[in-house]
C-alpha positions in Angstrom: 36.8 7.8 -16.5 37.1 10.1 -13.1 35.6 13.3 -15.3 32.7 11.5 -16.1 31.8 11.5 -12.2 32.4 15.0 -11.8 28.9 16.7 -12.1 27.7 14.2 -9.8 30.4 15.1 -7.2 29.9 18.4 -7.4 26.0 18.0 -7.1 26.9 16.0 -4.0 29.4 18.7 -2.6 27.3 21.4 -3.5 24.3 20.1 -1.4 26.1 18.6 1.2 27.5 22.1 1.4 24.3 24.1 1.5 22.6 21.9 3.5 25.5 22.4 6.2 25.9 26.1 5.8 21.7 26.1 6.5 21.9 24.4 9.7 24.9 26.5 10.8 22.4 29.7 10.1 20.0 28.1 12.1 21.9 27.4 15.1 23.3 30.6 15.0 20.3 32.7 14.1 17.7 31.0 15.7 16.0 31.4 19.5 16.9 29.4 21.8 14.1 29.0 24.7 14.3 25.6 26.2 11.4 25.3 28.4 9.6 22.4 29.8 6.4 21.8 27.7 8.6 22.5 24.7 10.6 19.8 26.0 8.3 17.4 26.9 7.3 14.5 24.5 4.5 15.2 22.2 1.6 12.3 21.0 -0.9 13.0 18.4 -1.9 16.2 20.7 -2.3 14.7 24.1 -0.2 14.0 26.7 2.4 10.8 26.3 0.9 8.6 29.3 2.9 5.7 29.3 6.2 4.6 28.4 7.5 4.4 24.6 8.1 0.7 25.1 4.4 -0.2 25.6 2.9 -2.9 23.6 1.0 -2.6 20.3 -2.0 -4.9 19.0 -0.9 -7.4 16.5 -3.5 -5.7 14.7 -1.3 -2.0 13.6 1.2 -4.1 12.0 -1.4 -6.3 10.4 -2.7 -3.6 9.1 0.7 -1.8 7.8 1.7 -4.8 6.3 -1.4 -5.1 4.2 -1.5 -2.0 3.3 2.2 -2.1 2.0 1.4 -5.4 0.0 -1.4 -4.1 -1.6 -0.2 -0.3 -2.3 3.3 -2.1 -3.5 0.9 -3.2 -6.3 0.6 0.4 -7.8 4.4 0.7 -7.9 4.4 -2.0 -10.4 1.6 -0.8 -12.4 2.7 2.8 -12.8 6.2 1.3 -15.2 3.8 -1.5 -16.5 1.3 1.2 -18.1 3.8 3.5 -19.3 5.4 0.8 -21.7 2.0 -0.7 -22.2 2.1 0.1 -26.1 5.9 -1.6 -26.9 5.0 -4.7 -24.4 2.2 -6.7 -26.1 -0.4 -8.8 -25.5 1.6 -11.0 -23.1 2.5 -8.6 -20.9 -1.5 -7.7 -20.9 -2.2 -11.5 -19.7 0.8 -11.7 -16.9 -1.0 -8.2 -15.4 -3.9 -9.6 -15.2 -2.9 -12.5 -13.5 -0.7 -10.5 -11.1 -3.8 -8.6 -10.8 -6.2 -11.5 -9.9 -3.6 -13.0 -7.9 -4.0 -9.8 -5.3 -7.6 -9.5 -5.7 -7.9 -13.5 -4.1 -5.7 -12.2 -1.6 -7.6 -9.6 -0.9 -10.5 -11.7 -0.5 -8.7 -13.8 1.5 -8.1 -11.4 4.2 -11.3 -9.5 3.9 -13.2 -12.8 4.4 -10.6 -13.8 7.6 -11.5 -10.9 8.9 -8.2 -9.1 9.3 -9.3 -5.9 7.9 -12.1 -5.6 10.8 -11.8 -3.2 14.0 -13.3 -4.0 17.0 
């Protein structure tokens, strides 16, 4: 039963291996020039003014989990469509429910406003 796991061990070994053996290259074979502004922390192309603990508006994360619910919706419709023709009619009427379903919500929080910035 062992054997059967043995392409996928090696796979594993083999990339573990290269990836390994890559970053020993680069450390060895690459410049090292430590200088202030390269050590500095970077944000979006300006300079970080104030500490990495500051608070957020409720409003990013809001808007990230939205956006996951509703994008989460195409990871189920990608498998869904691909097995359309052996699934039937049923499986036509639950995807359009599932469907409506996230198009209320979607009204929901467009009419709530939580897709608006101020």
């Amino acid at each position: 039963m062992l054997a059967e796991y043995w392409p996928v061990l090696l796979f594993i070994g083999v990339a573990a291996g290269l990836g390994l053996v890559l970053l020993a290259i680069g450390l060895l074979a690459g410049p090292r020039r430590p200088e202030a502004e390269k050590l500095s922390p970077y944000e979006c192309g300006f300079e970080a003014f104030e500490d990495a603990r500051m608070r957020f508006d409720v409003r990013y994360y809001l808007l990230a989990i939205l956006f996951i619910i509703f994008d989460l919706e195409i990871a189920f419709l990608f498998p869904w469509a691909v097995v359309f023709q052996q699934i039937g009619m049923v499986a036509l009427i639950e995807m359009a429910l599932f469907l409506l379903l996230l198009v209320v919500g979607f009204a929901y929080v467009w009419k709530k406003g939580a897709l608006e910035w101020e």
